[in-house]
C-alpha positions in Angstrom: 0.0 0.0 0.0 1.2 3.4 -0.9 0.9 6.3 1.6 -1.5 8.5 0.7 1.1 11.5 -0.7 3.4 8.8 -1.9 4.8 7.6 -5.4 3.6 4.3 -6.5 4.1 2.9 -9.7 0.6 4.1 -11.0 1.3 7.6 -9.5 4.0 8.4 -11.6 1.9 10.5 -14.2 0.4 12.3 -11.3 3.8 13.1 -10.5 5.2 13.6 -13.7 2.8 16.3 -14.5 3.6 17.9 -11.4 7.1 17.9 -12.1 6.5 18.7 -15.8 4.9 22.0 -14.5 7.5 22.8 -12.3 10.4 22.5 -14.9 8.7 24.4 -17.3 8.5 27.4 -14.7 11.8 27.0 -14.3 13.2 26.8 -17.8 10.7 30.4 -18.6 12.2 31.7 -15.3 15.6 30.7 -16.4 14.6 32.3 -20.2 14.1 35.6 -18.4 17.3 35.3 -16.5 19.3 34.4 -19.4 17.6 37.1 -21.8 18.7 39.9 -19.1 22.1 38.7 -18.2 23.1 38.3 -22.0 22.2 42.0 -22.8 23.8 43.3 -19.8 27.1 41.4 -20.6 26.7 42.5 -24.2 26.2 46.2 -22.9 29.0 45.9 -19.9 31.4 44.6 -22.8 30.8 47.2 -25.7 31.0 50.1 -22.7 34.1 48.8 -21.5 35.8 48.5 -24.6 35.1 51.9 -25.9 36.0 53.1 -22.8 39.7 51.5 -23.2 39.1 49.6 -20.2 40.1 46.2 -19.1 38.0 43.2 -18.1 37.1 43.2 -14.8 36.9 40.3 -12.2 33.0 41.0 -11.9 32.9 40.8 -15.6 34.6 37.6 -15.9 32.7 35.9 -13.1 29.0 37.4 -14.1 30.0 35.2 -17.5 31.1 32.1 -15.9 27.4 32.5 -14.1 26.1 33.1 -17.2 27.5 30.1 -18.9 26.3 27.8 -15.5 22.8 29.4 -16.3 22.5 28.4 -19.8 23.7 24.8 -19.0 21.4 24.6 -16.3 18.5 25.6 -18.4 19.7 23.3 -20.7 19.4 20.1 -18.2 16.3 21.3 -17.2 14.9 21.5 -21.0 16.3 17.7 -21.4 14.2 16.8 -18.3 11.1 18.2 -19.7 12.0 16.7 -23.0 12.2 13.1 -21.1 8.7 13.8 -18.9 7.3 14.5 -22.5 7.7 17.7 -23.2 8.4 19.1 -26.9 9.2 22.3 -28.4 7.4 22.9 -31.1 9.7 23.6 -33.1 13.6 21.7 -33.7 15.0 24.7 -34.1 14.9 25.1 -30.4 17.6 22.4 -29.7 19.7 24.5 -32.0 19.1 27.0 -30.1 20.1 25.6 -26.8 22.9 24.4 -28.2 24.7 27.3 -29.8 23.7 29.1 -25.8 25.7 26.6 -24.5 29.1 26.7 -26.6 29.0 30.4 -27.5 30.9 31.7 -24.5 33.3 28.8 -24.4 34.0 30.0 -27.9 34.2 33.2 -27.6 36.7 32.0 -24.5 38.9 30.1 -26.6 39.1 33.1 -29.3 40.4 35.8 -26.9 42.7 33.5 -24.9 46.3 34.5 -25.2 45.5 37.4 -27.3 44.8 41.1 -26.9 43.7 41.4 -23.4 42.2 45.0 -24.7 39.3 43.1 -27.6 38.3 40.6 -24.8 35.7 43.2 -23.4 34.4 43.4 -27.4 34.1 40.1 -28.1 32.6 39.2 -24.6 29.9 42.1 -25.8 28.9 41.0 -29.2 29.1 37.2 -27.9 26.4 38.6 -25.1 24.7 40.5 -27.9 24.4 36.9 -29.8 23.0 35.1 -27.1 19.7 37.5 -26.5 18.5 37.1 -29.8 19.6 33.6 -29.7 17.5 33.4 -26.4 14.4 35.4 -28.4 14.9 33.2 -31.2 14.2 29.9 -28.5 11.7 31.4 -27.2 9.6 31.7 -30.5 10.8 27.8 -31.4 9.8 26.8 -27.3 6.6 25.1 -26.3 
């Protein structure tokens, strides 16, 4: 016998949908989060480039956040994917994707080169990645 709040084996949809709702707050709440930070680093960047400044440690880190954010959302959007959750579009995956490996990229561009174009290509990359977030959110469920 199952307790009355339990998970038996013919609970699991109950459950599942429960869950389902859940993740998909947090992959929109996430969305949000994502959309802002990636404008703010693309702004931050181009600002501190044209003002001929360096990087700064709060720079770096908000991007490391950033990156832990978008992989994050990521697992989350392959556990709605598994409770049986679809996009609507394929395109989304893409999407995902390309948030993911865009600031490793970008990383692996600047290293050991012009300390001065890091701010610039940390903007634009930032830039990238909210209209790559708008663009997943028009493919999304």
């Amino acid at each position: 016998m199952v307790p009355a709040g339990g998970c038996g084996p013919h609970d699991s949809h109950r459950f599942g949908g429960g869950l389902l709702s859940v993740l998909l707050v947090l992959h929109n709440g996430l969305f949000r989060t994502g959309l802002l930070i990636t404008a703010l680093i693309g702004v931050w960047g181009l600002v501190t480039y044209f003002r001929k400044q360096p990087s700064s440690g709060s720079f770096r880190a908000t991007l490391v956040l950033t990156e832990a954010l978008f992989v994050l959302q990521g697992a989350v959007g392959v556990l709605m994917f598994l409770n049986g959750r679809r996009p609507h579009d394929n395109l989304h995956w893409l999407y995902g994707v390309l948030l993911v490996i865009v600031l490793p990229i970008a990383m692996s561009y600047v290293s050991g080169r012009d300390p001065r174009r890091e701010p610039l290509v940390y903007g634009i990359a930032g830039l990238f990645m909210a209209g790559l977030s708008i663009r997943a959110l028009t493919t999304g469920a």
